[in-house]
N, C-alpha and C positions, 0 to 999 in steps of 0.2 A: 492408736497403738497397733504396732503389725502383729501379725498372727501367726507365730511359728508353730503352731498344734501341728502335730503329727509328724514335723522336722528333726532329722536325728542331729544334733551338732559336736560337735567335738573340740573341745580347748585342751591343747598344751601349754603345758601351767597356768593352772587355774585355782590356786591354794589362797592367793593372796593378792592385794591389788588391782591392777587395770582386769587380770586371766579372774580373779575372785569375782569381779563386779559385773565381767559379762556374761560368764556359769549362772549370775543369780537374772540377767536383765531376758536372755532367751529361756531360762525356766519360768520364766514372769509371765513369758506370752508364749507357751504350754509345747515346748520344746522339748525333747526326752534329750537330754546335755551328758555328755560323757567327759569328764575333766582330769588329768592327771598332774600328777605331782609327788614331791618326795617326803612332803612332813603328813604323816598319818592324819596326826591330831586337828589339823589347818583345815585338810580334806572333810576331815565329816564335820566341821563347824560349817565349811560352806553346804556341805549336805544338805543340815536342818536348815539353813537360811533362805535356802529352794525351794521347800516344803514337799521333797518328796520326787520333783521332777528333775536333780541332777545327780549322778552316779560318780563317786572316785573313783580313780582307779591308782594304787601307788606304784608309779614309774620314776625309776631314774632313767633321767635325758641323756646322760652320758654312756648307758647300755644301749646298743644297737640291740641286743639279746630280747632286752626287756619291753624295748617296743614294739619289737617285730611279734611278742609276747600278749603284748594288749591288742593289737589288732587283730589277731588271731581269734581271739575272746572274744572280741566286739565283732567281728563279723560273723558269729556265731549265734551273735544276740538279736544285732540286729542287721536287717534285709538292704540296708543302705548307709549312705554319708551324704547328709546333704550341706553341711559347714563345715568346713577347719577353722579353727582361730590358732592360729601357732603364735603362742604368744612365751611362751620360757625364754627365757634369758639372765645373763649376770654380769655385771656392770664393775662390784668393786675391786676384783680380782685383776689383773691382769695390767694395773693402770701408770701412769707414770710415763717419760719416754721409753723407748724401744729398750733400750740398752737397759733398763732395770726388770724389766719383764721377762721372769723365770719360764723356762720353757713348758714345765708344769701345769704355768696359769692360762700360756697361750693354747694349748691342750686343751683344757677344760673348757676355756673362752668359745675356743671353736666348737667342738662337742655340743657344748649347750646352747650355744646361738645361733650356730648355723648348722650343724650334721642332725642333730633332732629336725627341725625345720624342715631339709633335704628328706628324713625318713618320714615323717608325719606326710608331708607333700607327696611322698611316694607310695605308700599304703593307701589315703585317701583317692589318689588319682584313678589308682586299681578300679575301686569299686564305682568312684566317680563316672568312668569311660562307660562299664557295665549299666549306669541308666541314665547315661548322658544329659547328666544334670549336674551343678554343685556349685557352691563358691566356696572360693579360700581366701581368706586373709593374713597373711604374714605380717607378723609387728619388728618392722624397720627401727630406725628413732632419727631423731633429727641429726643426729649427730653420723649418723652414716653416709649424709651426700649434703643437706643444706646448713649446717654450721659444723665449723671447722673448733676443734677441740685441743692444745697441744699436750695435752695431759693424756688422751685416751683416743691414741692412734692403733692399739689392739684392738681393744673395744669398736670402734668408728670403723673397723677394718672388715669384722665380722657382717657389722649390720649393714656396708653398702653391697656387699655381698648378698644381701638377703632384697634389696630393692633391684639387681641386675637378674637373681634368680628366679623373681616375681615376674619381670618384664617378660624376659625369656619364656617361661613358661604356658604364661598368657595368650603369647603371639600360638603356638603348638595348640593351645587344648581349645581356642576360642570357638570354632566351628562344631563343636562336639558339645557344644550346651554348656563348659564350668569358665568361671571368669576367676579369674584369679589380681588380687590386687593388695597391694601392702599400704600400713599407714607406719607414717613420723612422724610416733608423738614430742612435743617439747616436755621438756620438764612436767612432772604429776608426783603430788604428793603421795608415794607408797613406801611402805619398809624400805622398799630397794633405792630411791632415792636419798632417804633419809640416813642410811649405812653409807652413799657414796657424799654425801655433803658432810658428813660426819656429827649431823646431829639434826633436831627437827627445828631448832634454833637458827640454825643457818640455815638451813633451806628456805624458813619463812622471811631471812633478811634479805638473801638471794633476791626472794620472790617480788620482794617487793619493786627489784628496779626492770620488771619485765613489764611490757607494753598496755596489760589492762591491770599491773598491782598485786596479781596472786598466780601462784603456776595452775593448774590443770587440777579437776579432781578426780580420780578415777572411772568416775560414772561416765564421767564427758568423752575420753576416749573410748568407752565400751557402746555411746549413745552412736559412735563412728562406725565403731566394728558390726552395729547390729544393722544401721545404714548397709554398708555393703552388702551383707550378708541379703537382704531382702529386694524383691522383685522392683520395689523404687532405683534400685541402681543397674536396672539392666542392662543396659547399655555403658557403663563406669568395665572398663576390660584393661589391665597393664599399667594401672595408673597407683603412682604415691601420692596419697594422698595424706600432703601436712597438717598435721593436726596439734599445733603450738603456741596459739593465743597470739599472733606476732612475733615468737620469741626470736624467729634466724632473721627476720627483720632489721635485727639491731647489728 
Protein backbone atom coordinates (compact mmCIF):
# COMPACT_ATOMS: atom_id res chain seq x y z
CA UNK A 1 0.00 0.00 0.00
CA UNK A 2 1.59 3.53 -0.83
CA UNK A 3 2.16 5.93 1.71
CA UNK A 4 0.91 9.42 1.38
CA UNK A 5 1.53 10.49 5.21
CA UNK A 6 2.34 13.89 5.15
CA UNK A 7 0.99 14.55 1.48
CA UNK A 8 -1.35 17.58 1.09
CA UNK A 9 -4.00 16.52 -1.87
CA UNK A 10 -6.56 18.19 -3.21
CA UNK A 11 -9.89 16.93 -5.25
CA UNK A 12 -12.21 19.03 -7.21
CA UNK A 13 -15.34 17.18 -6.61
CA UNK A 14 -15.19 15.04 -4.41
CA UNK A 15 -18.75 14.64 -2.83
CA UNK A 16 -19.61 11.68 -4.65
CA UNK A 17 -18.52 8.90 -6.87
CA UNK A 18 -15.03 8.23 -8.63
CA UNK A 19 -13.83 12.47 -6.64
CA UNK A 20 -15.88 10.47 -3.29
CA UNK A 21 -13.76 7.25 -3.44
CA UNK A 22 -10.32 8.88 -3.97
CA UNK A 23 -10.92 11.61 -0.85
CA UNK A 24 -11.43 8.29 1.08
CA UNK A 25 -8.35 5.95 -0.80
CA UNK A 26 -5.55 9.05 -0.10
CA UNK A 27 -6.96 9.60 3.51
CA UNK A 28 -6.52 5.69 3.83
CA UNK A 29 -2.82 6.11 3.39
CA UNK A 30 -2.55 9.16 5.86
CA UNK A 31 -2.89 12.01 3.22
CA UNK A 32 -4.26 15.39 4.87
CA UNK A 33 -7.16 15.44 1.53
CA UNK A 34 -8.85 18.79 0.95
CA UNK A 35 -12.05 18.05 -1.30
CA UNK A 36 -14.68 20.38 -2.65
CA UNK A 37 -17.93 20.53 -3.73
CA UNK A 38 -21.56 21.93 -3.78
CA UNK A 39 -23.91 19.68 -1.67
CA UNK A 40 -23.00 20.40 1.97
CA UNK A 41 -24.54 17.37 3.34
CA UNK A 42 -22.52 14.76 0.74
CA UNK A 43 -19.35 16.63 1.90
CA UNK A 44 -19.33 15.82 5.63
CA UNK A 45 -20.60 12.18 4.94
CA UNK A 46 -17.47 11.80 3.08
CA UNK A 47 -15.74 13.58 6.07
CA UNK A 48 -16.74 10.81 8.66
CA UNK A 49 -15.83 8.14 6.02
CA UNK A 50 -12.07 9.43 6.03
CA UNK A 51 -12.00 9.34 9.65
CA UNK A 52 -10.77 12.67 10.22
CA UNK A 53 -7.94 12.86 7.51
CA UNK A 54 -10.14 14.69 4.74
CA UNK A 55 -11.59 18.36 4.91
CA UNK A 56 -14.67 19.93 2.73
CA UNK A 57 -14.66 22.68 1.50
CA UNK A 58 -18.18 23.98 -0.07
CA UNK A 59 -17.35 25.52 -3.58
CA UNK A 60 -19.16 26.02 -6.49
CA UNK A 61 -17.20 25.32 -9.77
CA UNK A 62 -18.90 27.57 -11.66
CA UNK A 63 -17.55 30.78 -9.39
CA UNK A 64 -14.07 31.81 -10.47
CA UNK A 65 -14.71 34.05 -7.04
CA UNK A 66 -15.17 31.00 -4.98
CA UNK A 67 -12.21 29.25 -5.86
CA UNK A 68 -9.87 31.75 -6.03
CA UNK A 69 -11.57 31.89 -2.37
CA UNK A 70 -10.54 28.41 -1.26
CA UNK A 71 -7.10 28.58 -2.29
CA UNK A 72 -6.63 31.37 -0.55
CA UNK A 73 -7.83 29.57 2.68
CA UNK A 74 -5.93 26.60 1.88
CA UNK A 75 -2.66 28.19 1.37
CA UNK A 76 -3.06 29.72 4.55
CA UNK A 77 -3.44 26.14 6.08
CA UNK A 78 -1.34 24.59 4.55
CA UNK A 79 2.73 25.13 3.33
CA UNK A 80 2.13 23.22 0.03
CA UNK A 81 0.09 21.01 -2.77
CA UNK A 82 1.51 17.99 -3.57
CA UNK A 83 -1.81 16.44 -5.72
CA UNK A 84 -4.67 17.73 -7.69
CA UNK A 85 -7.23 15.40 -8.65
CA UNK A 86 -9.58 17.67 -10.74
CA UNK A 87 -12.19 15.67 -11.04
CA UNK A 88 -15.84 17.85 -11.31
CA UNK A 89 -17.72 17.62 -14.03
CA UNK A 90 -21.45 17.23 -15.51
CA UNK A 91 -22.49 15.06 -18.28
CA UNK A 92 -26.54 15.30 -18.42
CA UNK A 93 -26.93 18.76 -19.31
CA UNK A 94 -26.03 19.92 -22.24
CA UNK A 95 -26.64 16.62 -24.48
CA UNK A 96 -28.43 15.89 -27.57
CA UNK A 97 -27.02 17.26 -31.14
CA UNK A 98 -25.71 20.74 -31.19
CA UNK A 99 -28.76 22.44 -32.54
CA UNK A 100 -30.76 21.39 -29.26
CA UNK A 101 -28.26 22.53 -26.74
CA UNK A 102 -29.30 25.69 -24.95
CA UNK A 103 -26.59 28.10 -24.65
CA UNK A 104 -27.27 28.08 -21.00
CA UNK A 105 -26.15 24.42 -20.67
CA UNK A 106 -23.02 24.91 -22.94
CA UNK A 107 -22.21 27.67 -20.26
CA UNK A 108 -22.29 25.75 -17.38
CA UNK A 109 -20.87 22.60 -19.47
CA UNK A 110 -17.84 24.56 -19.93
CA UNK A 111 -17.68 26.30 -16.42
CA UNK A 112 -17.72 23.07 -14.65
CA UNK A 113 -15.66 20.92 -16.95
CA UNK A 114 -13.19 22.70 -18.25
CA UNK A 115 -12.74 26.55 -16.59
CA UNK A 116 -12.75 24.95 -12.84
CA UNK A 117 -10.12 22.55 -14.23
CA UNK A 118 -8.15 25.67 -15.96
CA UNK A 119 -8.44 27.47 -12.30
CA UNK A 120 -7.63 24.35 -9.92
CA UNK A 121 -4.41 23.83 -12.50
CA UNK A 122 -3.71 27.41 -12.03
CA UNK A 123 -3.77 27.95 -8.28
CA UNK A 124 -2.14 24.61 -7.71
CA UNK A 125 0.77 25.19 -10.26
CA UNK A 126 1.47 28.64 -8.09
CA UNK A 127 2.53 26.69 -5.21
CA UNK A 128 3.56 23.68 -7.19
CA UNK A 129 6.57 25.78 -9.00
CA UNK A 130 7.33 27.23 -5.27
CA UNK A 131 8.65 23.48 -4.22
CA UNK A 132 9.16 22.07 -7.35
CA UNK A 133 7.27 19.09 -6.74
CA UNK A 134 3.61 17.88 -7.43
CA UNK A 135 1.47 15.74 -9.73
CA UNK A 136 -1.95 16.62 -11.17
CA UNK A 137 -4.37 14.58 -12.63
CA UNK A 138 -7.21 15.82 -14.69
CA UNK A 139 -10.18 13.32 -15.33
CA UNK A 140 -10.80 13.30 -19.24
CA UNK A 141 -13.42 10.53 -20.15
CA UNK A 142 -13.45 8.35 -22.90
CA UNK A 143 -15.66 10.12 -24.69
CA UNK A 144 -13.31 13.12 -25.30
CA UNK A 145 -10.85 11.57 -27.86
CA UNK A 146 -11.36 7.54 -27.99
CA UNK A 147 -14.94 6.88 -28.57
CA UNK A 148 -16.96 8.89 -30.52
CA UNK A 149 -20.67 9.76 -28.99
CA UNK A 150 -23.40 11.27 -31.41
CA UNK A 151 -25.51 12.36 -28.63
CA UNK A 152 -22.80 14.40 -26.58
CA UNK A 153 -20.73 16.43 -28.83
CA UNK A 154 -20.88 19.35 -26.04
CA UNK A 155 -20.13 17.07 -23.52
CA UNK A 156 -17.09 15.15 -25.60
CA UNK A 157 -16.07 18.81 -26.66
CA UNK A 158 -15.33 19.97 -23.05
CA UNK A 159 -13.33 16.90 -22.16
CA UNK A 160 -10.94 16.61 -25.32
CA UNK A 161 -10.28 19.88 -24.30
CA UNK A 162 -9.05 18.86 -20.86
CA UNK A 163 -6.65 15.85 -22.49
CA UNK A 164 -4.84 18.79 -25.06
CA UNK A 165 -4.61 20.96 -21.91
CA UNK A 166 -2.97 18.10 -20.00
CA UNK A 167 -0.50 17.51 -22.72
CA UNK A 168 0.35 20.99 -23.03
CA UNK A 169 0.91 21.68 -19.79
CA UNK A 170 3.08 18.76 -19.09
CA UNK A 171 5.49 19.38 -21.93
CA UNK A 172 5.90 23.40 -19.80
CA UNK A 173 6.20 22.13 -16.05
CA UNK A 174 8.04 18.70 -16.81
CA UNK A 175 11.67 19.91 -15.77
CA UNK A 176 10.42 21.72 -12.62
CA UNK A 177 9.62 18.34 -10.71
CA UNK A 178 5.23 18.27 -11.38
CA UNK A 179 4.02 15.85 -14.03
CA UNK A 180 0.87 16.38 -14.94
CA UNK A 181 -1.37 13.56 -16.67
CA UNK A 182 -5.11 12.83 -17.34
CA UNK A 183 -7.19 9.72 -17.37
CA UNK A 184 -10.50 8.30 -19.56
CA UNK A 185 -12.47 6.60 -17.65
CA UNK A 186 -15.25 4.39 -19.53
CA UNK A 187 -18.40 4.11 -18.23
CA UNK A 188 -18.45 3.59 -13.79
CA UNK A 189 -21.23 3.13 -12.08
CA UNK A 190 -21.99 6.68 -10.06
CA UNK A 191 -25.16 8.92 -9.56
CA UNK A 192 -23.81 10.90 -12.59
CA UNK A 193 -23.89 7.97 -14.79
CA UNK A 194 -26.99 6.64 -13.67
CA UNK A 195 -28.87 10.35 -14.23
CA UNK A 196 -27.26 10.21 -17.86
CA UNK A 197 -28.65 6.38 -18.76
CA UNK A 198 -31.65 7.49 -17.19
CA UNK A 199 -31.90 4.83 -14.53
CA UNK A 200 -29.63 2.18 -12.66
CA UNK A 201 -31.58 -0.36 -14.78
CA UNK A 202 -30.27 0.60 -17.88
CA UNK A 203 -26.94 1.28 -17.04
CA UNK A 204 -26.64 -2.41 -15.81
CA UNK A 205 -28.32 -3.67 -19.32
CA UNK A 206 -25.77 -1.34 -20.99
CA UNK A 207 -23.32 -2.86 -18.94
CA UNK A 208 -23.61 -5.87 -19.78
CA UNK A 209 -22.69 -5.90 -23.63
CA UNK A 210 -19.18 -4.19 -22.64
CA UNK A 211 -15.98 -6.32 -22.96
CA UNK A 212 -15.48 -8.01 -19.39
CA UNK A 213 -19.74 -7.75 -18.56
CA UNK A 214 -19.95 -4.98 -15.86
CA UNK A 215 -18.75 -1.04 -16.35
CA UNK A 216 -16.14 0.29 -13.79
CA UNK A 217 -16.64 0.60 -10.13
CA UNK A 218 -15.58 3.76 -8.71
CA UNK A 219 -12.77 2.50 -6.64
CA UNK A 220 -11.08 1.01 -9.78
CA UNK A 221 -10.64 4.56 -11.34
CA UNK A 222 -9.55 6.19 -7.94
CA UNK A 223 -6.99 2.85 -7.67
CA UNK A 224 -5.78 4.82 -11.25
CA UNK A 225 -5.64 8.28 -9.93
CA UNK A 226 -3.78 7.14 -6.69
CA UNK A 227 -1.27 5.28 -9.31
CA UNK A 228 -0.42 8.64 -10.80
CA UNK A 229 -0.35 10.58 -8.17
CA UNK A 230 2.52 8.25 -6.44
CA UNK A 231 6.44 8.03 -6.98
CA UNK A 232 5.71 4.47 -8.93
CA UNK A 233 4.68 6.55 -11.90
CA UNK A 234 7.62 8.84 -12.10
CA UNK A 235 8.36 8.82 -15.13
CA UNK A 236 4.19 8.44 -16.67
CA UNK A 237 4.53 12.69 -17.83
CA UNK A 238 1.59 14.00 -20.55
CA UNK A 239 0.08 10.77 -20.93
CA UNK A 240 -3.98 9.73 -21.13
CA UNK A 241 -4.29 7.18 -19.63
CA UNK A 242 -7.57 4.96 -20.64
CA UNK A 243 -9.05 3.58 -18.15
CA UNK A 244 -12.22 1.57 -19.61
CA UNK A 245 -12.32 -2.26 -19.26
CA UNK A 246 -12.10 -2.47 -23.14
CA UNK A 247 -14.88 -0.42 -23.65
CA UNK A 248 -13.54 2.22 -26.93
CA UNK A 249 -12.46 -1.22 -28.06
CA UNK A 250 -15.76 -2.07 -29.51
Amino acid sequence: MENFEGKVVVVNGGTSGIGAETVKQFAARGARVHFTGRREEKGREVEKEADGYAHFHQVDNTDPDQISSFFEKLLKEESQIDVLFNNSGVLSIGSGPLARVKEEDWHTLIATNQTSVFLYMKHTLQAMQKQKSGAIINNAAILGNDKVNPMLPAYSGTKAAIVAMTKSTALRFARQGIRVNCISPGPTKTALSIKAYGSEEALEKSSKESPRGYYAHPEEIANTVRFLASDAASYIIGTELVVDGGYSLK
